[in-house]
C-alpha positions, -999 to +999 in steps of 0.1 A: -278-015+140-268+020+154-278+040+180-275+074+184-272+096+213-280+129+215-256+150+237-276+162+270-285+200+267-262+224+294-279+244+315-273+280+307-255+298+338-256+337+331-229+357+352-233+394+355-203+414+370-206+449+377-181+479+379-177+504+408-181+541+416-171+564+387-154+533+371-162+514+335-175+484+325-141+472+312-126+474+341-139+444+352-139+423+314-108+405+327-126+393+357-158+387+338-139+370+309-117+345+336-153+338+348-164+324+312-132+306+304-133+287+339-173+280+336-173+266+303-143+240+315-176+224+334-195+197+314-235+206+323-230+243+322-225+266+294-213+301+312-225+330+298-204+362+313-214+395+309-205+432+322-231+456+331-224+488+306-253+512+322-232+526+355-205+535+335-181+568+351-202+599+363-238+575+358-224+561+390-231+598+407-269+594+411-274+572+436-270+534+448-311+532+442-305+550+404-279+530+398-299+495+409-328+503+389-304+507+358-291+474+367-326+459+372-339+468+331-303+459+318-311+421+334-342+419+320-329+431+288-301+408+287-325+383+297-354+384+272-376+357+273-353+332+281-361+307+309-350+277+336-312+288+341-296+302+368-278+337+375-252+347+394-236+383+400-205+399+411-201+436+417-166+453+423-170+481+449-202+501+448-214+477+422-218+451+448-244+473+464-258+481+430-261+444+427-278+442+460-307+465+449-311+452+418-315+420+424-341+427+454-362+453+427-365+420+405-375+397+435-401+420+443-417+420+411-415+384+408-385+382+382-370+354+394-402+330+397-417+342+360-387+330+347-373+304+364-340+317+372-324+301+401-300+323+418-265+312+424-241+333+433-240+366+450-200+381+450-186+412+460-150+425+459-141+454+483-175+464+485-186+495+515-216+472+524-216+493+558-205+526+539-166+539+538-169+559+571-132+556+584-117+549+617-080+552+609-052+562+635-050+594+617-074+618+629-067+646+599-073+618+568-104+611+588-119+644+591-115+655+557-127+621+545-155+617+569-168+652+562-160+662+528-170+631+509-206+627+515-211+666+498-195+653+468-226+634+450-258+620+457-241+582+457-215+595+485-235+606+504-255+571+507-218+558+513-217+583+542-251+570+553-258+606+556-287+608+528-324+616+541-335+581+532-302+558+547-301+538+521-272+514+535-298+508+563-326+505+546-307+476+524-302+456+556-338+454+566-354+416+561-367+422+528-334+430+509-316+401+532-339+376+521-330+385+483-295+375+492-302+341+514-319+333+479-283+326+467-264+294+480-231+308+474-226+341+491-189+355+490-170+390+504-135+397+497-121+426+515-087+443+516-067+437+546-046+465+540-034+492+515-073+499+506-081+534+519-114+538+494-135+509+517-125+496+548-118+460+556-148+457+585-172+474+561-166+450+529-169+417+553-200+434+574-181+427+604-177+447+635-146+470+635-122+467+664-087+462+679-092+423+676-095+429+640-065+454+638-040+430+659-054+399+637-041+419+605-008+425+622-002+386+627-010+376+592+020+368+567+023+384+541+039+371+503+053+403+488+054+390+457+015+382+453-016+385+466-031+358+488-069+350+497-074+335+535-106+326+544-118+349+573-141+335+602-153+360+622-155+344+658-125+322+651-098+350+636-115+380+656-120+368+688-105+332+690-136+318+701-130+337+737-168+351+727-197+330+715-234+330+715-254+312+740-284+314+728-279+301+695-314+292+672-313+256+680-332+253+644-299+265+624-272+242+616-244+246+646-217+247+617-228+280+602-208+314+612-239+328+633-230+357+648-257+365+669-274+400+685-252+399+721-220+389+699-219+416+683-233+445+710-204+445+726-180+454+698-204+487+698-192+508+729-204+542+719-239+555+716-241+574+688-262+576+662-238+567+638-226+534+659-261+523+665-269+524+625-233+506+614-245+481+649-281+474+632-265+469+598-240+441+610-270+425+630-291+423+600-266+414+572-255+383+595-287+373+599-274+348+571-241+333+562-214+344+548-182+331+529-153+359+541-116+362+526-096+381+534-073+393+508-034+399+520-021+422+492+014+425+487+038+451+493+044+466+461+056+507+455+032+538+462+015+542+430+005+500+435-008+508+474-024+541+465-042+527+438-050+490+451-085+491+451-088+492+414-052+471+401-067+441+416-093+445+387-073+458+360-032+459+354-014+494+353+013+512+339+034+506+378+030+470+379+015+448+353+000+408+355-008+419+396-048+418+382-043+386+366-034+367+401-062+387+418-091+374+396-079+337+393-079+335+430-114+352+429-125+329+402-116+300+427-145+313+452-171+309+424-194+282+420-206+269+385 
């Protein structure tokens, strides 16, 4: 007599990865396509990795909020009427904040409960989470930067945080962090150097300081390849010379809880400016985060100039760098 076994149905997991301001959807396929080849290596999952195609070059222009809502239909779209499976999404640059309003638009009309999606995770690589204001030690990249950029486009200015609305702040306020606690595994990469489109502090939602500056200056460097180093932000910042005393005795002890005082004191100026880039690190580390820092190698001009979009994609001035970036991203994601 003979029995037969049916083979146990995978759960679908559907990844959504998401290009960056006037970039193209193909820009990140090798990321997205590393994604599926990993996932579907796992034996109760079948991976399902997409790119978002509505955002593509100047569709970028019209704003974080435009942009999200795109995001938002293309989902649902994508999604039909499928249900219980779970959804994760990764977003290069700006399309990490495009992530972030999207995904809060569904939650507030109920997307994820109607159909069952569990979120999983939330990714972001190089992403201006507190805008691309700069603070280098050169006073004339600054100005122009600072000044000319947010007159360029609707979207820039929201980098800026000098649109009407302040968008960037409004995306910290409870509602739109709650959206993100929904997902277990939250991850930031950020450029420790070479990366003059988004700042390191801004892409890890940490405070920016000389402690972060001299802790950059220590780190080893491969010149060869890249290398992704976990980043802690009491531990590598301030080497634990700092810490909360007045910790929620209901969170676990164990999680990187930054706390309101912590994080006032790396705020010495008053301006209006400070206190908005201040309220958006108190808010965004309200909940936890998994920070790398990612030590780029040395590489020519054309390779440092251009760093912020060869880690997606190879070029013409040094080819396979893209390929060591996303499997060492891929690592960071949970199937």
């Amino acid at each position: 007599m003979f029995r037969y076994f049916s083979t146990p149905k995978k759960r679908l997991h559907l990844f959504l990865s998401v290009n960056g301001f006037g970039g193209h959807h193909t820009g990140v396929l090798p990321l997205c396509n590393e994604i599926e080849r990993v996932g579907n290596q796992q034996d109760q999952v079948t991976v399902q990795s997409e790119t978002s195609k509505v955002n593509n070059r100047a569709r970028s222009f019209y704003g974080i909020d435009v942009s999200g809502n795109r995001l938002k239909n293309e989902v649902k779209k994508i999604i039909g009427d499928k249900q219980d499976f779970d959804i994760s999404f990764l977003g290069h640059s700006m399309g990490g904040l495009v992530v972030r309003y999207a995904i809060w638009a569904l939650s507030q009309e109920g997307w994820f409960e109607k159909h069952n999606a569990k979120p999983k995770n939330f990714v972001t690589i190089c992403t201006p989470h507190l805008g691309t204001t700069q603070y280098s030690k050169v006073f004339l990249f600054n100005f122009v930067f600072n000044n000319l950029v947010q007159h360029l486009n609707k979207t820039s200015s929201q980098f800026m945080v000098k649109d009407d609305q302040k968008l960037l702040l409004r995306m910290s306020q409870p509602d739109f962090v709650k959206t993100l606690e929904q997902f277990p595994n939250r991850v930031l990469f950020g450029n420790s150097r070479f990366d003059w489109r988004v700042p390191f502090y801004s892409s890890l939602m940490i405070p920016k300081n000389q402690e972060l500056i001299q802790f950059l200056k220590k780190e080893k460097y491969d010149e060869k390849k890249p290398v992704i180093k976990p980043f802690n932000l009491k531990q590598d910042m301030l080497d634990n010379k700092s810490k909360n005393k007045n910790k929620n005795k209901n969170k676990n002890e164990n999680e990187d809880d930054i706390g309101y005082e912590f994080i006032k004191e790396w705020f010495p100026k008053d301006t209006s400016q400070e206190k908005m880039l201040k309220q958006m690190v108190i808010n965004l580390n309200s909940i936890t985060w998994n920070r790398y820092a990612i030590l780029p190698p040395q590489g020519g001009f054309w390779y440092k100039f251009n760093l912020h979009n060869s880690q997606m994609r190879d070029e013409w001035y040094w080819e396979n760098i893209s390929e060591q970036y996303v499997k060492s991203f891929v690592t960071k994601i949970q199937f």
